[in-house]
N, C-alpha and C positions, 0 to 999 in steps of 0.2 A: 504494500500500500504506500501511495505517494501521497503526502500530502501538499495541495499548490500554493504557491505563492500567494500569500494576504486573500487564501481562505479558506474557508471553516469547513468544507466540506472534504471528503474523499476522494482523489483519483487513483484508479486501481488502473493496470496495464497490462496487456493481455489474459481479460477477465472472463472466466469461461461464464458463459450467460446463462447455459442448462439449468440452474439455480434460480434464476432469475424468471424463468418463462413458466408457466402453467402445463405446458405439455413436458416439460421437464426433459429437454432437446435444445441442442444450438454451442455451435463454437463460440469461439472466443472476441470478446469484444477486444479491438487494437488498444482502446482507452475507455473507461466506465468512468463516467464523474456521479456520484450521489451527493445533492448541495444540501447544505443544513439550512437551507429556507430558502425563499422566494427571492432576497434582495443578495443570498448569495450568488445564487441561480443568473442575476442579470449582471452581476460583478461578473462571474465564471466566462461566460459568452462573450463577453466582451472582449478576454484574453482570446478568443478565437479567429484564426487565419478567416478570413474573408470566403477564402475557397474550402476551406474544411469542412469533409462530410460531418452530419451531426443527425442522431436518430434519437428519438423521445422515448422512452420508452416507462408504464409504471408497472399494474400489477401483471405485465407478461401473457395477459391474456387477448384472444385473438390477434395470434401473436405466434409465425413462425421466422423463427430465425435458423438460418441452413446452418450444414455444419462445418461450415470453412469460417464461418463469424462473419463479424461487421469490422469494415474498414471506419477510421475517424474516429469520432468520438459518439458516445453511447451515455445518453443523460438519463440516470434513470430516477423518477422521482415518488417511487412507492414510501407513503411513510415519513415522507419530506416535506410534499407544498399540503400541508394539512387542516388547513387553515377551515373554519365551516362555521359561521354564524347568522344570525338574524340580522338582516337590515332595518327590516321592519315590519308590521305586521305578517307581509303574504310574500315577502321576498326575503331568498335567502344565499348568504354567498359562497361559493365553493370552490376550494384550489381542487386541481387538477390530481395531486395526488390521493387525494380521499378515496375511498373506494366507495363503489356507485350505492352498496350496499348500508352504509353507514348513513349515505344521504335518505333512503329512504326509511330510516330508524331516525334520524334525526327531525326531519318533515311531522310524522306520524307522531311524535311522542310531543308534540306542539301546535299539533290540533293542526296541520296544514294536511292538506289532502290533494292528489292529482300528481307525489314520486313513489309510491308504493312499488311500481313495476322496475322500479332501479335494483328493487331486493334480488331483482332475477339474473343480474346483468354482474359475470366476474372477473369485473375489472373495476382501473377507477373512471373520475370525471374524465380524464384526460383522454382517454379511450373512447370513452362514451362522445365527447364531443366530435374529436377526430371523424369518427365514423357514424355518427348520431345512431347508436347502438339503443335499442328497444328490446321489449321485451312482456309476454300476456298484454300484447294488444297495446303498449305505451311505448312514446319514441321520447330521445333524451331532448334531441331541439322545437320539441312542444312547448317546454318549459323555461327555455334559453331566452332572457329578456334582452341580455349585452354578454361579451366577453371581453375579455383582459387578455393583449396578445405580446411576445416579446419577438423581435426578430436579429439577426445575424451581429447587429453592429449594440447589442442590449437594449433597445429602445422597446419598451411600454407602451401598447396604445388602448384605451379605450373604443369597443366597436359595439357598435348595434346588432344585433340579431338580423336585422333582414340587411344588410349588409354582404350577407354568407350566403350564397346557393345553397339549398338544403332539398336533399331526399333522400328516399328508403333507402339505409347503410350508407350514406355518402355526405358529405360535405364537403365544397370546395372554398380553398384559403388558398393565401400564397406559399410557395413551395418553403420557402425560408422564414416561416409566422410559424408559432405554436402558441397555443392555450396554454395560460398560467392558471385564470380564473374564472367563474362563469357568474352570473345573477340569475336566478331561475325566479322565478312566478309562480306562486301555486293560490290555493282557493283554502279556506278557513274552510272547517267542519270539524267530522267527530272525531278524538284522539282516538280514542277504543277502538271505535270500528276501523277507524284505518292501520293500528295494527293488530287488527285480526285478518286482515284484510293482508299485510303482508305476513303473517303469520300463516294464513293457507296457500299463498302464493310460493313460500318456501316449501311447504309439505307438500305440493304438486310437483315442485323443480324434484326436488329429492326423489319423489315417488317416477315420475317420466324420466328423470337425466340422471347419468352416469356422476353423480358429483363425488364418488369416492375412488374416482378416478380419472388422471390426470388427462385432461384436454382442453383445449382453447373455448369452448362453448360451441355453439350452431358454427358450419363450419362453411354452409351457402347460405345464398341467400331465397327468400322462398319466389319461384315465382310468379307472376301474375297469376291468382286465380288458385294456385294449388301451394302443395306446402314441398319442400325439397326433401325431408323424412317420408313423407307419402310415396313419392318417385324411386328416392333408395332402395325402400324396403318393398316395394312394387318388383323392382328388380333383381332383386332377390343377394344384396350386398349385406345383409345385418348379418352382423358377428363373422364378415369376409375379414381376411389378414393379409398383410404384407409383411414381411419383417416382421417388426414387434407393433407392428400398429394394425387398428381396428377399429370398422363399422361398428360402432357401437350398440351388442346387443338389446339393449333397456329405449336407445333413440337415437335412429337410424342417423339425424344429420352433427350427429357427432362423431368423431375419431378418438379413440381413446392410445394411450402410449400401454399397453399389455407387460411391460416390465425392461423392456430391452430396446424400443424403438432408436432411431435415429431420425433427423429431421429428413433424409432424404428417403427414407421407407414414408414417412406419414405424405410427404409429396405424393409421390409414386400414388397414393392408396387415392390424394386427393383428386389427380389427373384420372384412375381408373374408375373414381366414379362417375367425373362425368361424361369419359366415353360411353360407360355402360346404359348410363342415365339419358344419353342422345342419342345411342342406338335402340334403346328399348322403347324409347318412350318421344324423342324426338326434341326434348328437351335440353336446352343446351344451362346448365346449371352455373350461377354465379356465386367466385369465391365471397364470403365475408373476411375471413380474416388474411392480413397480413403477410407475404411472405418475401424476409428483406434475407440479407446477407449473400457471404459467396460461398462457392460450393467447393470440396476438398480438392476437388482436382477438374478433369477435364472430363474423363472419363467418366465420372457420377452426372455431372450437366450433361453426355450423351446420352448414361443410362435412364436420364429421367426423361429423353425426349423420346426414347424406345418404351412405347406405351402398351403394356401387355393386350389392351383391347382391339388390338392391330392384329389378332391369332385368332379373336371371337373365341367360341366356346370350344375344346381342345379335347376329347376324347382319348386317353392315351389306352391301346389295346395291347395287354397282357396276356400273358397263361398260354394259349394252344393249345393244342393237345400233343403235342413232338413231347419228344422224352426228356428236352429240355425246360418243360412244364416249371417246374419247382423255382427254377432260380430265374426263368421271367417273372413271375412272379413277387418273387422278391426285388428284383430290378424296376419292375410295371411302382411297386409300393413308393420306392424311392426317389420314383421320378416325378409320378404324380404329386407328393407332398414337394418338393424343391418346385414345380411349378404352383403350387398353390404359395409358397413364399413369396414367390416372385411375384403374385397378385394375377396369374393368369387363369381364367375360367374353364377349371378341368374337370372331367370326370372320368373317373377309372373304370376299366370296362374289363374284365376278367370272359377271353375268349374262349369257349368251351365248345365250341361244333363249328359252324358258318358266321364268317365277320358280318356276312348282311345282315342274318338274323341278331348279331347282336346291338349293331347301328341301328336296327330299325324303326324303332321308336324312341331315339335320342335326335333331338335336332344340334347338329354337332357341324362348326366350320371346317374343322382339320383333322388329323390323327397324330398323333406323336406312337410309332411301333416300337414296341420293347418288345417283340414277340420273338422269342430267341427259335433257331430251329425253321424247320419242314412247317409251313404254314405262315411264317413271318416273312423269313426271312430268304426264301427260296423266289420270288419275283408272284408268285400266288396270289399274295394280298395285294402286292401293289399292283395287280393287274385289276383286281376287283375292286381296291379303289382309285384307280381311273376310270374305270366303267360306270362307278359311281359320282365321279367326278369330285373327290376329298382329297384337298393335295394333305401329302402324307411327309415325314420324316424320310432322310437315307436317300438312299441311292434308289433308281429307278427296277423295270421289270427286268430288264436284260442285266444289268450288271448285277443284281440280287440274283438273278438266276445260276449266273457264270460264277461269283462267290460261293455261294453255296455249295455247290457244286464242286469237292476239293480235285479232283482227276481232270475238268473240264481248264477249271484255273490253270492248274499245273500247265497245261498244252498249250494255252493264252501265254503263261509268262514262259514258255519254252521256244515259242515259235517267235516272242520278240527278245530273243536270244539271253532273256534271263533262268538263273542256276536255279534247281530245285531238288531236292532228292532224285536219284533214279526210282521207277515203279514197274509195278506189274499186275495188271487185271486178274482177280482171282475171279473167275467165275463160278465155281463150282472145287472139287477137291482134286479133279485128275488136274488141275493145275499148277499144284501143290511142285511138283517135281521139276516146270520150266521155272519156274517162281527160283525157285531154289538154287537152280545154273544161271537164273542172270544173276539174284543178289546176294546169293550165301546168307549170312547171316554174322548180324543178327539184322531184326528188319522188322517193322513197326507195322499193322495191319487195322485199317481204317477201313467206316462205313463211309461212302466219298459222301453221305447226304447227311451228316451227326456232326453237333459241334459240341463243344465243353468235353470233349477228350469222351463224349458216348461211347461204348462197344470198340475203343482199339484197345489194342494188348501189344506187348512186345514177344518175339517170340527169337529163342536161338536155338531150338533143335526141329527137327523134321512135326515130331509130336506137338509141340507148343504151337507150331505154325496151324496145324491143323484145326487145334482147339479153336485156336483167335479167328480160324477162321469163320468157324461155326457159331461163336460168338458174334461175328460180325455180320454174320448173313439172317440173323434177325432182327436187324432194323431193315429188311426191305430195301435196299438199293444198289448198288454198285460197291465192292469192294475190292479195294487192291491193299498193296502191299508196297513201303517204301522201307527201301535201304538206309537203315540207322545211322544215325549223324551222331557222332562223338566230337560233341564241343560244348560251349556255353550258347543258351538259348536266352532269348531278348524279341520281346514285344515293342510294336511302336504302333498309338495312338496316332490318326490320323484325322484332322478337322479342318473343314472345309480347305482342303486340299494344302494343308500345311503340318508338318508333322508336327507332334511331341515328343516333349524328350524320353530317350532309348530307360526303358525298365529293362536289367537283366534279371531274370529266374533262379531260382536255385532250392532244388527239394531234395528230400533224400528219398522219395518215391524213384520207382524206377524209373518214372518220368514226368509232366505234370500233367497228372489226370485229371478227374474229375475231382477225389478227394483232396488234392493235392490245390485244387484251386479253388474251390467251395469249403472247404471244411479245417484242414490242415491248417495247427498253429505253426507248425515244421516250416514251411516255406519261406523263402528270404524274399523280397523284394528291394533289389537295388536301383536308386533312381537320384543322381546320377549314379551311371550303368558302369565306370569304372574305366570306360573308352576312352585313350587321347580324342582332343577334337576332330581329328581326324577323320578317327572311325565312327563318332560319333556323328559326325556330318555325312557319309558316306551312308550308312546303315539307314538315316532320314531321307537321305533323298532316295537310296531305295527302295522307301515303303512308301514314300509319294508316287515313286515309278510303277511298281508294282500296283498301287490301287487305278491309276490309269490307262493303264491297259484293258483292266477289265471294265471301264467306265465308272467307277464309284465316283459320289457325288457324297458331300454333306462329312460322312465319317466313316469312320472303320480303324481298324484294329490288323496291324500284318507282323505274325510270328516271323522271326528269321532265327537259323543258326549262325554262329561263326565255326564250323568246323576244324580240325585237327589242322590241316592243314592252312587257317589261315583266308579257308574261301568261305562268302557268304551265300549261305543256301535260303532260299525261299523256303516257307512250308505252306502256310494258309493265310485269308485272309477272310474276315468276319465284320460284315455290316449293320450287324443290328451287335457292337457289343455288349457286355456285359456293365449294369447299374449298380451292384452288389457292393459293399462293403469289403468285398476283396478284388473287387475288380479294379483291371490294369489302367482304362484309359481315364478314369476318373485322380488316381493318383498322378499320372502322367499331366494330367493337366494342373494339378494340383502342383505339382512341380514346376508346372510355367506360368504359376500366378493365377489358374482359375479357377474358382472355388464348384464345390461340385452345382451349385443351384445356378450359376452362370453358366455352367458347362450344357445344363439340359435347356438352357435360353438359346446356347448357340444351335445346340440342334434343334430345336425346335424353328429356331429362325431358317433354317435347313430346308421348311414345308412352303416358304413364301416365295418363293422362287417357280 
């Protein structure tokens, strides 16, 4: 704390304001002055550059301050210009820091009648004026006879009420005037009944608004003809979240901070409601409160101009029925909740037979696919929803198909002259013996149509091959046989046609199966992979390369070895990765700064194209 030169009040310097605001949010002020009265107040100003920002600020309410702060200076005068007495009979004076609440206890308990509805309003005069803030059917500048205004260079002036352009939530003054003081006018009548009178006006606020927890008040304004709570919850946004902020359950045109918010989650919540509110209803909803300050960086002012209601309602289809059931599943949970954070209008849809029939009575814009496996992931669905016309998540029908497909790939990244295991079609068991003359063994036995390590086995005698193979041939498709790679194995996340960085693997399973990557605490995940730049850059650009050939679009996931010898061999590549708490491209992104509820934004931005 500074204290300034010849006066009596406090300058603090880079003062976090969160304290200071009602939604209990907002960086730091450059400068906070709190003056010890009114004729400090005009002393303070006075010291002030000509060009220096300066924002008023008292009890914080209707009142967003972002989280990068306020530049200048930040006057704030809760608790300070307090000043409240009788003129005379039916007029009474009030500085700017009172809180509106006090004015209507003070009115009532002296037989004046006509501020009652100030009890509703939480904030002080100074607020109230600014914005002629009302409240159960009363506005503040009904009551405004004159104000007392101070400007840039400290001069004081006395003004008239109709002086001021005045209407619903608005007032207009000069950019560089703020209200010190005001003269209100009210009407003689009965003390009791007026406060009893604010006395049910509070048991009503209590009973309809969220007052026991933290937000600015009404957060639009209502309008013509209808109420902006009416249109909210029409819309079906009550007790909707972003972050740590929320449509508040108890009344819809509030936002409440749920324990963790930040100023740029309650933005976010306040921009999607009134997309949702103009697309449902046609109505284009007006802010009430406030929103000053600058934002952390650049990137949160792009994030808030990327408005979830640009997706409409988002379907994300889960489960299938493929043998990778379980951990879409899991993945469908993960993804759905990280877009409901992000404030986008989802609903999870667990596929269990035909995706038409499970779309078909959801009125849904999009699809975000987590459908891991045969039925997702194979070009299937997104052949059925383009016939349906739902743009979807990933890559389209031909490269979902050519993915999937690990034997088809292979011959894709063979014929443009990239390395892959050698193979060999097992069709049946008499094949077992040429299998065996090209690759020896030992040599790794895959269903070409199963992902998450389904039905392979490794096999190194004539017996074992056989078993793996009969394991393999019931999942229904194509199975061959690839010659065993002895080296370190490394995964590389692929987003929107830019890699991440190289995870290397490391189990002490025979290899990384299913348990090994579902379940296994055993497993290592290195991320950085351990690679000079080199390799590290090499190994990326070949899993850009590798998902181009096959046409992927949006993301994916491409395994590589670096073998014994030093060569990098292709294995697979996977479009509809995995969402899991063990999965690869989530940490992988997580290593390049993006967190996983960002990660399922980028894919999801994936469908707009």
């Amino acid at each position: 704390m500074v204290k300034c030169v010849d006066m009596k009040g406090q300058l603090l310097t880079n003062e976090n304001l969160s304290k200071y605001t009602s939604w209990r949010v907002g960086g730091p002020a450059e400068k906070l002055y709190i003056p010890f009265d009114k004729a400090d107040l005009c002393e303070f100003v006075k010291t002030l550059s000509i060009n220096e920002p300066v924002f008023w600020m008292g009890l914080g309410s209707n009142l967003l301050v972002r989280d990068g702060g306020i530049p200048g200076t930040v006057i704030n005068t809760k608790g300070r210009l307090k000043g409240l007495r009788l003129i005379d009979d039916t007029t009474v004076y009030v500085e700017v820091g009172v809180p509106c609440a006090h004015v209507a206890r003070f009115c009532a308990e002296r037989g004046l009648i006509g501020a009652e509805f100030l009890a509703g309003i939480p904030g002080t005069m100074g607020g109230a004026l600014k914005m002629n803030a009302g409240a159960f059917g009363g506005e503040t500048w009904r009551l405004v006879k004159a104000v007392e205004t101070l400007d840039l260079a400290g001069q004081v002036t006395q003004r008239l009420a109709e002086e001021f352009s005045v209407s619903y939530r608005s007032v207009k003054c000069n950019e560089n005037e703020w209200f010190l003081s005001a003269l209100l006018t009210l009407q003689k009548g009965d003390s009791a009944a007026s406060q009893q009178e604010i006395k049910a006006l509070l048991e009503k606020r209590a009973q309809t608004q969220p007052t026991n927890q933290p937000s600015c008040g009404s957060v639009f304004k209502n309008p013509p003809g209808d109420f902006a709570a009416r249109l909210i919850e029409a819309s079906g946004l009550k007790g909707f979240v972003i972050g740590g902020a929320q449509v508040s359950e108890k009344h819809a045109n509030f936002i409440v901070n749920i324990g963790n918010s930040t100023a740029s989650d309650i933005e976010k919540l306040i921009y999607y409601v009134q997309d949702k509110v103009k697309k449902c209803h046609g109505v284009e909803l007006q802010t009430e409160v406030c929103m000053v300050g600058e934002f952390n960086s650049a990137k949160q002012h792009e994030s808030l101009l990327k408005s979830p209601a640009q997706f409409g309602r988002v379907a994300v289809l889960m489960g299938g029925s493929a043998a990778e059931r379980p951990v879409s599943l899991i993945s469908g949970a993960a993804v759905y909740q990280a877009l409901l954070r992000k404030g986008v209008d989802a609903v999870a849809v667990d596929v269990t037979a035909s995706p038409i029939d499970a779309l078909k009575d959801l009125k849904v814009d999009r699809v975000f696919n987590i459908i891991h496996g045969r039925g997702g992931e194979d070009g299937v669905l997104q052949a059925v929803l383009e016939v349906i016309g739902l743009p979807y998540t990933g890559s389209g029908v031909l490269a979902s198909a050519l993915a999937m497909d690990k034997l088809r790939t292979k011959l894709c990244w063979q014929g443009y002259g990239l390395v892959t295991p050698d193979w060999f079609l097992l069709k049946n068991e008499s094949d077992i013996p040429a299998c065996i003359e090209k690759l020896g063994f030992p040599v790794i036995v895959k269903p070409a149509l199963e992902g998450s390590s389904i039905g392979m086995s490794k096999a190194s005698t004539p017996d074992e091959l056989h078993k793996a193979l009969l394991l393999a041939l019931k999942y229904d498709c194509d199975v061959y046989a690839e010659k065993w790679v002895t080296g370190k194995e490394y995964t590389v996340g692929v987003l929107n046609d830019q890699a991440l960085p190289v995870i290397r693997l490391e189990t002490p399973h025979v290899f990384y199966d299913y348990e090994a990557k579902y379940n296994a605490t055993t497993t290592q995940y290195h991320c950085p992979a351990g690679l000079t730049d080199e390799q590290e850059l090499f190994i990326r650009n070949l899993a850009v390369q590798a998902s181009r050939v096959i046409g992927i679009k949006g993301w994916a996931r491409v395994d590589v070895f670096i073998d014994a010898e030093g060569q990098y061999q292709l294995i697979e590549v996977n479009t509809v990765p995995g969402m899991t708490d063990h999965s690869l491209v989530p940490m992988a992104a997580k290593q390049a700064g993006i967190d996983f509820d960002e990660l399922v934004w980028q894919v999801l931005e994936t469908s707009l194209g």
